[in-house]
mmCIF file of the N, C-alpha and C atoms, coordinates in Angstrom:
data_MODEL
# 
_entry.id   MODEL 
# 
loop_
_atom_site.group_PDB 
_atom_site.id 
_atom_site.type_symbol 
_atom_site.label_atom_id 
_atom_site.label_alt_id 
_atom_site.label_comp_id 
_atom_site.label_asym_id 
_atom_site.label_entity_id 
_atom_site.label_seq_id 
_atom_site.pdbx_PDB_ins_code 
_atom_site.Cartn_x 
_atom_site.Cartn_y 
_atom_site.Cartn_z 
_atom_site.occupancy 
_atom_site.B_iso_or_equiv 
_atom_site.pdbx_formal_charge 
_atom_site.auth_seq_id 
_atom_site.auth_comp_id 
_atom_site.auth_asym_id 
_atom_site.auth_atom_id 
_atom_site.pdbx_PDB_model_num 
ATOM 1   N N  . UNK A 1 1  ? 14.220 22.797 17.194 1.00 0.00 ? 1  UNK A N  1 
ATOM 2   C CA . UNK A 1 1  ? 14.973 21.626 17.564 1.00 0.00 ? 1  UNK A CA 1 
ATOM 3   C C  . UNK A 1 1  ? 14.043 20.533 18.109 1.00 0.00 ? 1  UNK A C  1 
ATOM 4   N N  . UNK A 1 2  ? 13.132 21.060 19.072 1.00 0.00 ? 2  UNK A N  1 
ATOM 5   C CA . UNK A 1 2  ? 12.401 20.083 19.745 1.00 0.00 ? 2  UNK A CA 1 
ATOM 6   C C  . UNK A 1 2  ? 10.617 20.824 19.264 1.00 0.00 ? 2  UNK A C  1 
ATOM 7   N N  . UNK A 1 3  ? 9.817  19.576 19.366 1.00 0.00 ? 3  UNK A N  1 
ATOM 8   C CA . UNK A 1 3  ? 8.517  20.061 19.050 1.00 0.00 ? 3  UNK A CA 1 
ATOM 9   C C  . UNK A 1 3  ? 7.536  19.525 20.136 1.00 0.00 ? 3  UNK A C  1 
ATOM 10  N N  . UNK A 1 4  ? 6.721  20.611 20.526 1.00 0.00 ? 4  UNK A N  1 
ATOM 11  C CA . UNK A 1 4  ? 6.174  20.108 22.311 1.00 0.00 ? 4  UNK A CA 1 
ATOM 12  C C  . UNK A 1 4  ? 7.056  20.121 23.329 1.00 0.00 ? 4  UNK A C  1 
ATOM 13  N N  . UNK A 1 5  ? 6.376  19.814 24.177 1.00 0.00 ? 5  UNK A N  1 
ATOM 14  C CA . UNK A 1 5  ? 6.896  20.000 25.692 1.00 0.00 ? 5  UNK A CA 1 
ATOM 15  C C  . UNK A 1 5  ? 8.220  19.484 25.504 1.00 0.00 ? 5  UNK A C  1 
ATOM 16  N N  . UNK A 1 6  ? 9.072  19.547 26.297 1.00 0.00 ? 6  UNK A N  1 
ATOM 17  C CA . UNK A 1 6  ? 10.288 19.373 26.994 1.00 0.00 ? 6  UNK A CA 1 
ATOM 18  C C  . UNK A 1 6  ? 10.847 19.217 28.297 1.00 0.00 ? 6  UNK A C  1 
ATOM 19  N N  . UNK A 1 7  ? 11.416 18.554 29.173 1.00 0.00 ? 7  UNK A N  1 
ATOM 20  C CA . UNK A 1 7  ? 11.762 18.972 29.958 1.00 0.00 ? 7  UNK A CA 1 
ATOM 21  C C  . UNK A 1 7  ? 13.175 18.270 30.247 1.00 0.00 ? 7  UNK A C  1 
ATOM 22  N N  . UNK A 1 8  ? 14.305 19.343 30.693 1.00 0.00 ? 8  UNK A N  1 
ATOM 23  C CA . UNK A 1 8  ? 15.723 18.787 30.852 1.00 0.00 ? 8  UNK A CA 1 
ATOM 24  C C  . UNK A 1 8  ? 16.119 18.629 32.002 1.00 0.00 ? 8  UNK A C  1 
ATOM 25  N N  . UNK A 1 9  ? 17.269 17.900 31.999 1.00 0.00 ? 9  UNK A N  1 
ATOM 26  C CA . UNK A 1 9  ? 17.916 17.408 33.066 1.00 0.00 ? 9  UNK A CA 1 
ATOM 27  C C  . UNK A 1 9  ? 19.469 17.903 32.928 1.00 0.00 ? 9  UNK A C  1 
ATOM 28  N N  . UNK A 1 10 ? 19.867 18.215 33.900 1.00 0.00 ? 10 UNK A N  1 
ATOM 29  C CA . UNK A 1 10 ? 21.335 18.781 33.447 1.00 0.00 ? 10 UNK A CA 1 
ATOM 30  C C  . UNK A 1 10 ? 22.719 18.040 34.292 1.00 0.00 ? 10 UNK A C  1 
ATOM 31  N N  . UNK A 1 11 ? 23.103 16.996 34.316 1.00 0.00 ? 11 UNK A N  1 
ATOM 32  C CA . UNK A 1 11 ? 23.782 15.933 35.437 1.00 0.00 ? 11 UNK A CA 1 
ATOM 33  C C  . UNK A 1 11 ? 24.858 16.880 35.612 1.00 0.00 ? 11 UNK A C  1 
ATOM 34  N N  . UNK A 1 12 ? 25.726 17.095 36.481 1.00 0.00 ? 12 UNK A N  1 
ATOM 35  C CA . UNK A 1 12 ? 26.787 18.024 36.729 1.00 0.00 ? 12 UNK A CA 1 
ATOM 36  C C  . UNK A 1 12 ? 26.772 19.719 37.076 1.00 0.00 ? 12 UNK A C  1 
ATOM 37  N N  . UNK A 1 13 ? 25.374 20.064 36.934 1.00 0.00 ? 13 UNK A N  1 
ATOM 38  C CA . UNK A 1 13 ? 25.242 21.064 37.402 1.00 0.00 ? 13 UNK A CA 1 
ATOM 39  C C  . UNK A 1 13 ? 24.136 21.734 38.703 1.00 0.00 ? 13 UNK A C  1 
ATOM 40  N N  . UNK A 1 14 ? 24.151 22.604 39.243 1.00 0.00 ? 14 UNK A N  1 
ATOM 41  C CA . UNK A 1 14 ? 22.764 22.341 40.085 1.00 0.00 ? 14 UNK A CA 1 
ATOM 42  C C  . UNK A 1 14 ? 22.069 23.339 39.791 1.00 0.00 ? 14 UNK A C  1 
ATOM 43  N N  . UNK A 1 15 ? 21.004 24.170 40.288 1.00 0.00 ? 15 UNK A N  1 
ATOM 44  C CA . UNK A 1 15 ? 20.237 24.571 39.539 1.00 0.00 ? 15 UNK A CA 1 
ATOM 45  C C  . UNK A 1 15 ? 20.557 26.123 38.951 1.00 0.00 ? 15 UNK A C  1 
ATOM 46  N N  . UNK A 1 16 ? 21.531 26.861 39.506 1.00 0.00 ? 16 UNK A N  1 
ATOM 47  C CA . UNK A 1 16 ? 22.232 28.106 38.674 1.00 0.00 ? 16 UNK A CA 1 
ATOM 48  C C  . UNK A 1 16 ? 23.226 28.149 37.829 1.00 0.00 ? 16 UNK A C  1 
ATOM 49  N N  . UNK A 1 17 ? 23.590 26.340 37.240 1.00 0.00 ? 17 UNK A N  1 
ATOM 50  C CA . UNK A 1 17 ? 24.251 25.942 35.959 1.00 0.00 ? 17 UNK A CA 1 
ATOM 51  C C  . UNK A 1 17 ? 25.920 26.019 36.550 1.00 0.00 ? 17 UNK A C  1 
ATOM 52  N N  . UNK A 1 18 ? 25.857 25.790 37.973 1.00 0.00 ? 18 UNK A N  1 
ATOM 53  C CA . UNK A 1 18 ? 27.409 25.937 38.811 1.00 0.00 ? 18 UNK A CA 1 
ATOM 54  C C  . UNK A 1 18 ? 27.487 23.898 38.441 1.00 0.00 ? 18 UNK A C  1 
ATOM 55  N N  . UNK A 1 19 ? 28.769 24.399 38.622 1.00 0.00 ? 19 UNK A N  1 
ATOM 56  C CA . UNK A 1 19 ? 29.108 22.553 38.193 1.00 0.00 ? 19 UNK A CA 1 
ATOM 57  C C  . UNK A 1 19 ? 29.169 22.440 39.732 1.00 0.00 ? 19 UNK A C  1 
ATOM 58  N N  . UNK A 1 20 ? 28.801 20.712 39.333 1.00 0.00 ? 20 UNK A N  1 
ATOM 59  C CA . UNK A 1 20 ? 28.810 19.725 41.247 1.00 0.00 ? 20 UNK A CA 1 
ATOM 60  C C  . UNK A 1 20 ? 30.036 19.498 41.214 1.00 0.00 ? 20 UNK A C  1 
ATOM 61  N N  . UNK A 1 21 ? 30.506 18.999 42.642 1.00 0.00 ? 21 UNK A N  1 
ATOM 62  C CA . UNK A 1 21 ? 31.793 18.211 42.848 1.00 0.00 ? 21 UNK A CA 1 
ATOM 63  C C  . UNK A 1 21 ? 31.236 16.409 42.146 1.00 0.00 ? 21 UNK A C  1 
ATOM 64  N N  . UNK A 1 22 ? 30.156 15.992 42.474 1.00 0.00 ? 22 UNK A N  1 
ATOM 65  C CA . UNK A 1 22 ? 30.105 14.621 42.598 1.00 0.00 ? 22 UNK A CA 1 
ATOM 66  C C  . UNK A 1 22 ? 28.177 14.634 41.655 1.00 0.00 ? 22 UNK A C  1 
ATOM 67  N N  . UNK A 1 23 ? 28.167 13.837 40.654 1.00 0.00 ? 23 UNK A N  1 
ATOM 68  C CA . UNK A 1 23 ? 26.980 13.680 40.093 1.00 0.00 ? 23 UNK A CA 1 
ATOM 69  C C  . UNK A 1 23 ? 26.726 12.445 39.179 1.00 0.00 ? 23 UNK A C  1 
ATOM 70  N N  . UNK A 1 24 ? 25.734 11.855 38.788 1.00 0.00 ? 24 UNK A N  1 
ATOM 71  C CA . UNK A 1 24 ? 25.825 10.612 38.177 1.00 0.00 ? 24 UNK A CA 1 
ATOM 72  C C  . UNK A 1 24 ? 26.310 11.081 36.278 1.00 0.00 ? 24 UNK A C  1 
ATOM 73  N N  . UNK A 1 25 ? 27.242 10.420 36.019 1.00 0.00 ? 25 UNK A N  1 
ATOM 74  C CA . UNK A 1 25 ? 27.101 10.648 34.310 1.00 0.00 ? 25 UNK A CA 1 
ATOM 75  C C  . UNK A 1 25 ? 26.504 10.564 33.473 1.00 0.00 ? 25 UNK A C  1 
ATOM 76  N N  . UNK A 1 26 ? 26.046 11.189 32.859 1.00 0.00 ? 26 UNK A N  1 
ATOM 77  C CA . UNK A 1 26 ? 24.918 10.751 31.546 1.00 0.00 ? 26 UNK A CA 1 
ATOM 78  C C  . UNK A 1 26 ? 24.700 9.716  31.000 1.00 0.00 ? 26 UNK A C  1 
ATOM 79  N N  . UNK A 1 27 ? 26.311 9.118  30.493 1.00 0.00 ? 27 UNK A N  1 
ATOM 80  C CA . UNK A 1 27 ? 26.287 7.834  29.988 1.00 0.00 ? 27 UNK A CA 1 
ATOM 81  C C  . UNK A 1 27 ? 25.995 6.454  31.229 1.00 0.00 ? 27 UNK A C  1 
ATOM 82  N N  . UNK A 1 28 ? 25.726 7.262  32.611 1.00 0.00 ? 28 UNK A N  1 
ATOM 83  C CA . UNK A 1 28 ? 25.472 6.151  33.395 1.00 0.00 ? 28 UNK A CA 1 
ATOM 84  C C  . UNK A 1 28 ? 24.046 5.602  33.430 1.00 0.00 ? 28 UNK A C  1 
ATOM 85  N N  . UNK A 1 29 ? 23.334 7.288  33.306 1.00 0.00 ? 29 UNK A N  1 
ATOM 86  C CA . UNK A 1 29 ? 21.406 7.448  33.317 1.00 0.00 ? 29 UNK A CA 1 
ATOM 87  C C  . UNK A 1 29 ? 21.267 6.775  32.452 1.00 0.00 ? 29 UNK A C  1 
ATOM 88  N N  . UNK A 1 30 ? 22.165 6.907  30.932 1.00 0.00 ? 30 UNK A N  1 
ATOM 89  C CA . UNK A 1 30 ? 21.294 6.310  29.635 1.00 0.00 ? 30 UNK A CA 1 
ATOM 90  C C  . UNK A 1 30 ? 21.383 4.798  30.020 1.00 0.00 ? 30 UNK A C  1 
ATOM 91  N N  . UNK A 1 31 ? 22.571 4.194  30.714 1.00 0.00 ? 31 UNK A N  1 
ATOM 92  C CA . UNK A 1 31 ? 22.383 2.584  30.382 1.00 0.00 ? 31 UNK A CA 1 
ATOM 93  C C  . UNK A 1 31 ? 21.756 1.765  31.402 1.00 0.00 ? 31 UNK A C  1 
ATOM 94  N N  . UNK A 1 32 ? 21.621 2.801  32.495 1.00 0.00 ? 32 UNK A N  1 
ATOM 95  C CA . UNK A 1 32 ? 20.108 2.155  33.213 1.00 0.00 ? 32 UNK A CA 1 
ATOM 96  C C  . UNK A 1 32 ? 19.079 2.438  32.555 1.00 0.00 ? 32 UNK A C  1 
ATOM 97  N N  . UNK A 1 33 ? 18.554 3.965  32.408 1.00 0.00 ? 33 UNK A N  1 
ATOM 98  C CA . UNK A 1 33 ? 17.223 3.111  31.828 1.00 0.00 ? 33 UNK A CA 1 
ATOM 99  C C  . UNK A 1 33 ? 17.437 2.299  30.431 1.00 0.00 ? 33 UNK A C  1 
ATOM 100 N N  . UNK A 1 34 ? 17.963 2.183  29.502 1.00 0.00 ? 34 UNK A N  1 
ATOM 101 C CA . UNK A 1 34 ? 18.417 1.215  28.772 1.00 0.00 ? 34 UNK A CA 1 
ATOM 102 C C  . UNK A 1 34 ? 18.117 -0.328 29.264 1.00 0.00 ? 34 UNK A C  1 
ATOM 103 N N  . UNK A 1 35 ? 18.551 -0.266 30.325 1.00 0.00 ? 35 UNK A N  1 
ATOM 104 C CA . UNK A 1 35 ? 18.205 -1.747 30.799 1.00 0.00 ? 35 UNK A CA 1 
ATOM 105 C C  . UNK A 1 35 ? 16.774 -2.066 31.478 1.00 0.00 ? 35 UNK A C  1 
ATOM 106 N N  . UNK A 1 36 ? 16.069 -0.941 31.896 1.00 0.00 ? 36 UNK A N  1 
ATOM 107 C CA . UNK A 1 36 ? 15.157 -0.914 32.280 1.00 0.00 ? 36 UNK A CA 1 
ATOM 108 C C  . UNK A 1 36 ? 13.892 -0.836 31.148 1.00 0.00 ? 36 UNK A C  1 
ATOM 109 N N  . UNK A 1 37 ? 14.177 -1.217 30.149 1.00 0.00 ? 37 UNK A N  1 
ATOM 110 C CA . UNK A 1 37 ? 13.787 -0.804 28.738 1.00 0.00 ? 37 UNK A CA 1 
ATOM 111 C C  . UNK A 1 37 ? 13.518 0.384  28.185 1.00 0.00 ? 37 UNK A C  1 
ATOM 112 N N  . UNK A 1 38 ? 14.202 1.081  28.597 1.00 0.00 ? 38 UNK A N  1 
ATOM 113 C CA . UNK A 1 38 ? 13.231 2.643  28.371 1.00 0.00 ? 38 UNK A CA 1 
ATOM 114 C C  . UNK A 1 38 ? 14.019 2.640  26.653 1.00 0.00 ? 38 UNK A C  1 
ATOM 115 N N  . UNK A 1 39 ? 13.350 3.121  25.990 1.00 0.00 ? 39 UNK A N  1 
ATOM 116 C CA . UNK A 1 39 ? 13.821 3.658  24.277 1.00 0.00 ? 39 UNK A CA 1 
ATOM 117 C C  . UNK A 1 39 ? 14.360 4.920  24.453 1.00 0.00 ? 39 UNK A C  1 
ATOM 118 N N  . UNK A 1 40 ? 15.617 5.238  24.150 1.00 0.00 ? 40 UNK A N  1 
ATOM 119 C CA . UNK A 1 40 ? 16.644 6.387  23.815 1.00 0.00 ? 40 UNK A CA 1 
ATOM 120 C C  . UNK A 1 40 ? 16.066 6.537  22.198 1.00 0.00 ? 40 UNK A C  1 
ATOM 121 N N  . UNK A 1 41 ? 15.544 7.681  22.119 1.00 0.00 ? 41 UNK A N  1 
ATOM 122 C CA . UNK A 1 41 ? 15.183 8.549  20.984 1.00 0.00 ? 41 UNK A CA 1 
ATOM 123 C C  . UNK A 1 41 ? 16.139 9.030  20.091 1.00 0.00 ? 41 UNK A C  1 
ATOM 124 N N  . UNK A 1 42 ? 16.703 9.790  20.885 1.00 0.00 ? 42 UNK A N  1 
ATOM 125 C CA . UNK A 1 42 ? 18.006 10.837 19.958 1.00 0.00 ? 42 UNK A CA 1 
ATOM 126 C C  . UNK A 1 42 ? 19.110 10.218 21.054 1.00 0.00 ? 42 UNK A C  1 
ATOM 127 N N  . UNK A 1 43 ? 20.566 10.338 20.303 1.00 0.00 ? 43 UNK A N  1 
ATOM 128 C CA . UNK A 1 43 ? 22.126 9.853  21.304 1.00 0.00 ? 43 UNK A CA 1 
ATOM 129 C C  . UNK A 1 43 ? 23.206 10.311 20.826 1.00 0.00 ? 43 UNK A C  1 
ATOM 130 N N  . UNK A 1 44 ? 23.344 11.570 21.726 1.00 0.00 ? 44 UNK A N  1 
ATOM 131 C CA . UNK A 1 44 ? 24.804 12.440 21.430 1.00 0.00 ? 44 UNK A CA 1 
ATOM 132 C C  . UNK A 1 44 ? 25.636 11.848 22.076 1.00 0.00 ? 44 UNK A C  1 
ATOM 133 N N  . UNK A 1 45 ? 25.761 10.652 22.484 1.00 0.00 ? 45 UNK A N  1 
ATOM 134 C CA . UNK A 1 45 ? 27.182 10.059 23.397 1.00 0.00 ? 45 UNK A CA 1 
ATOM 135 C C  . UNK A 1 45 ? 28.208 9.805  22.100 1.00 0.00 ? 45 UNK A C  1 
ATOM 136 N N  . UNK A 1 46 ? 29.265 10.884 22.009 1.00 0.00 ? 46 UNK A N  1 
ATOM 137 C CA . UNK A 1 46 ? 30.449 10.187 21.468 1.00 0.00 ? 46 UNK A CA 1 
ATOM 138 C C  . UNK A 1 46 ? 31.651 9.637  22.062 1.00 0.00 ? 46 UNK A C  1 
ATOM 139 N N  . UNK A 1 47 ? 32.176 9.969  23.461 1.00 0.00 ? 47 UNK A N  1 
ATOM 140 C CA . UNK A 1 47 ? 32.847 9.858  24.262 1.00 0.00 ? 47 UNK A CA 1 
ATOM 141 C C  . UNK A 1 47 ? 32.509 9.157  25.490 1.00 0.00 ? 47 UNK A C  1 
ATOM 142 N N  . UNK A 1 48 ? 33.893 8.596  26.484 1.00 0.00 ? 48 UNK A N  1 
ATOM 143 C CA . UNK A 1 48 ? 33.495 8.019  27.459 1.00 0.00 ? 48 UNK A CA 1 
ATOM 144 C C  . UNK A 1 48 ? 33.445 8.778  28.263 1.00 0.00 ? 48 UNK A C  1 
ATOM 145 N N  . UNK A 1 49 ? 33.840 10.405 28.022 1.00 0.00 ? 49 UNK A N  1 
ATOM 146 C CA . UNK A 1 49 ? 33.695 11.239 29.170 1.00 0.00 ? 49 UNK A CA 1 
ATOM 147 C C  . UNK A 1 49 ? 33.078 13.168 28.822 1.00 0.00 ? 49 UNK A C  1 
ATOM 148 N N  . UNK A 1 50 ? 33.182 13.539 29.261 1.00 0.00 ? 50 UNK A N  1 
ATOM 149 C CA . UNK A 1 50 ? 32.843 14.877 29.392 1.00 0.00 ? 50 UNK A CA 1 
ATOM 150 C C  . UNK A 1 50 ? 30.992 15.183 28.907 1.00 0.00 ? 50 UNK A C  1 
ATOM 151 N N  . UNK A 1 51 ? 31.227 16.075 28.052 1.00 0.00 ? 51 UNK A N  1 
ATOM 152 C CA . UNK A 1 51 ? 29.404 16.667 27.586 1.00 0.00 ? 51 UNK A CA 1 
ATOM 153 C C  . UNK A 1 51 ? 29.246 15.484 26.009 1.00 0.00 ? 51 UNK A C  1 
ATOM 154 N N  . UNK A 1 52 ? 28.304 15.216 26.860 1.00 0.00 ? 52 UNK A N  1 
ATOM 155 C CA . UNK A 1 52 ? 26.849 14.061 25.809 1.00 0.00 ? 52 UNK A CA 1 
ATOM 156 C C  . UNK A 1 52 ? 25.167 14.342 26.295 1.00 0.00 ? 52 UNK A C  1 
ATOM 157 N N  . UNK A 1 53 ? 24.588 13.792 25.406 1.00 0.00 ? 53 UNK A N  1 
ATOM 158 C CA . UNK A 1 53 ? 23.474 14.009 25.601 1.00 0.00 ? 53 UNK A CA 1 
ATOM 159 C C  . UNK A 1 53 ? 22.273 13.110 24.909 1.00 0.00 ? 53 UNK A C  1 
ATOM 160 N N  . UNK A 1 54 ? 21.117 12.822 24.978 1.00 0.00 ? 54 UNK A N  1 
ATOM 161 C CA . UNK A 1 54 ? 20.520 12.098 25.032 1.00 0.00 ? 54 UNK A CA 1 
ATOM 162 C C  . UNK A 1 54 ? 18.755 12.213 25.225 1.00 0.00 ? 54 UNK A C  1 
ATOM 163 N N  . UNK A 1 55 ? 17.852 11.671 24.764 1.00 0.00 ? 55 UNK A N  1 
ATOM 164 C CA . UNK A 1 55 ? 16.700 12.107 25.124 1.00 0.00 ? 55 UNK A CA 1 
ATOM 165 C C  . UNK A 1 55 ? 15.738 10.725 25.017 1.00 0.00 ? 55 UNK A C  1 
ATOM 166 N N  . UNK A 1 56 ? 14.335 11.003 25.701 1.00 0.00 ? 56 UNK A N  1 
ATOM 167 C CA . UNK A 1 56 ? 13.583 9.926  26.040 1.00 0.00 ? 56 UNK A CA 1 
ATOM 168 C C  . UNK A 1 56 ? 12.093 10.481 26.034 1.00 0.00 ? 56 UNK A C  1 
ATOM 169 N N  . UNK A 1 57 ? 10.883 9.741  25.663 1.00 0.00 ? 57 UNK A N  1 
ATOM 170 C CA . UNK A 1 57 ? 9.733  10.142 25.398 1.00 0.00 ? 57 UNK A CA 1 
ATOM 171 C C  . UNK A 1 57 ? 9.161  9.388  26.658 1.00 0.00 ? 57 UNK A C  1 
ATOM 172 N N  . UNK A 1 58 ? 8.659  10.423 27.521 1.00 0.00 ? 58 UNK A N  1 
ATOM 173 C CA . UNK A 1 58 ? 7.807  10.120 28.035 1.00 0.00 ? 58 UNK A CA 1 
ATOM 174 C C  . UNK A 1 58 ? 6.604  8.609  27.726 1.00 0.00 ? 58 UNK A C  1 
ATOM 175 N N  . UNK A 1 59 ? 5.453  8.766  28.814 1.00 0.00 ? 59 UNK A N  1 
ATOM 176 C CA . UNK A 1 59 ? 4.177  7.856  28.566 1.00 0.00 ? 59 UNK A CA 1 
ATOM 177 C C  . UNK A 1 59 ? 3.215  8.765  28.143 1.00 0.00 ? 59 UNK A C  1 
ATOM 178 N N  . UNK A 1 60 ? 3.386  9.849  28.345 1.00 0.00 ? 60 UNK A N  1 
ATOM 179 C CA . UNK A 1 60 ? 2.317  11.079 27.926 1.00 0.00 ? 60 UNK A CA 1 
ATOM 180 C C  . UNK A 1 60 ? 2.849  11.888 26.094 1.00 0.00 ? 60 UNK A C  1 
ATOM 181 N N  . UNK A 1 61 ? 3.955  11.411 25.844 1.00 0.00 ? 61 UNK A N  1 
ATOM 182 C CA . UNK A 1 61 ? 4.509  12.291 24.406 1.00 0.00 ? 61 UNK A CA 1 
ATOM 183 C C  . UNK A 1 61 ? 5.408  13.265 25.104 1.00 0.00 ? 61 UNK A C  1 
ATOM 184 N N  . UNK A 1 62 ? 5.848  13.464 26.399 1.00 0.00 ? 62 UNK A N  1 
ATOM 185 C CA . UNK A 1 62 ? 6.702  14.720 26.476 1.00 0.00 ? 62 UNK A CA 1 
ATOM 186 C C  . UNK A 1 62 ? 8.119  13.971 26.049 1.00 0.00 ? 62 UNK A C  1 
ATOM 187 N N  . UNK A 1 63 ? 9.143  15.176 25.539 1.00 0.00 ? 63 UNK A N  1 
ATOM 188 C CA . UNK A 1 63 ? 10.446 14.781 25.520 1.00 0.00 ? 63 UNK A CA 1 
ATOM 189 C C  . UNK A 1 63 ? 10.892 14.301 26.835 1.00 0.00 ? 63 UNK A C  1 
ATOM 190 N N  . UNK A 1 64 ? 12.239 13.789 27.317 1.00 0.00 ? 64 UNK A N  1 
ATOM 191 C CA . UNK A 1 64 ? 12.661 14.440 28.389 1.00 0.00 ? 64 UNK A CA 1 
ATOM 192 C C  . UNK A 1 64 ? 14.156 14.576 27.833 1.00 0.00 ? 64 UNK A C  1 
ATOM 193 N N  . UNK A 1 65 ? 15.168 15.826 28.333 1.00 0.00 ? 65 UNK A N  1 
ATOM 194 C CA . UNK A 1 65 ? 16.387 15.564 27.486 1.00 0.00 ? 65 UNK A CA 1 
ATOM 195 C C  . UNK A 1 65 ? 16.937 15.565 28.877 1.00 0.00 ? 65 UNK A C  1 
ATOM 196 N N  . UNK A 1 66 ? 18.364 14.756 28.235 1.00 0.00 ? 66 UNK A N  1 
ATOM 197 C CA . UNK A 1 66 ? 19.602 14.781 29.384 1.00 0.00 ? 66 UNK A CA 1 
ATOM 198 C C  . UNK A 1 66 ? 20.486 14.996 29.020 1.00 0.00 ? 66 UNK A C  1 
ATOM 199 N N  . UNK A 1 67 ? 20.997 16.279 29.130 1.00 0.00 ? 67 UNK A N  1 
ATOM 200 C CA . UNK A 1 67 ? 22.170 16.778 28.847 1.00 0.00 ? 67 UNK A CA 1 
ATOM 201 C C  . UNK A 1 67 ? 23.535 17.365 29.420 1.00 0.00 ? 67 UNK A C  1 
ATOM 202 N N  . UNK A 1 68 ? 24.378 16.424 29.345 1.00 0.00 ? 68 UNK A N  1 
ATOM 203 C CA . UNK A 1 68 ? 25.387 16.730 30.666 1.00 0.00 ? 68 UNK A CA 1 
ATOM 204 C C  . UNK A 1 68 ? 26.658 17.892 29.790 1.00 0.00 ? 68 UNK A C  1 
ATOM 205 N N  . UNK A 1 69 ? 27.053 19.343 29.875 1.00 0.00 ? 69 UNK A N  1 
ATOM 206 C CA . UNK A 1 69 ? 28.016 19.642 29.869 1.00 0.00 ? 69 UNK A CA 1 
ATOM 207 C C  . UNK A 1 69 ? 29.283 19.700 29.972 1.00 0.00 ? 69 UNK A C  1 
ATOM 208 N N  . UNK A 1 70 ? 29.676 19.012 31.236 1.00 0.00 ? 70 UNK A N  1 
ATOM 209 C CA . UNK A 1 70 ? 30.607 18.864 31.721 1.00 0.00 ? 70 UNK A CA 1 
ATOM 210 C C  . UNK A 1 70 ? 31.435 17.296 31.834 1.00 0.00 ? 70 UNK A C  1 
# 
């Protein structure tokens, strides 16, 4: 799926994959950095709500993905 490094982000969950009460949305991360110019690579947002996902290349070549489940 992915080639080289990686590293994910998971918005809604904390780190034993338990969902939060309160977390920023995916589609909120993508349209700041969006505005901050960052280039969105790949964009699973089909919806205004639930699991989307999204990814961004580093300054070094790493991926980074953001992928919200919930």
């Amino acid at each position: 799926m992915f080639e080289g490094n990686i590293l994910t982000f998971n918005p809604g969950w904390d780190k034993d994959a338990n969902p939060l009460a309160a977390f920023d949305d995916v589609r909120d991360i993508h349209k700041k950095l969006g505005e901050q110019g960052i280039e969105v690579k790949t964009d699973a947002i089909e919806n205004e709500q639930g699991p989307a996902s999204f990814s961004v290349t580093d300054p070094d070549g790493n991926t980074i993905l953001f992928d919200q489940h919930v």
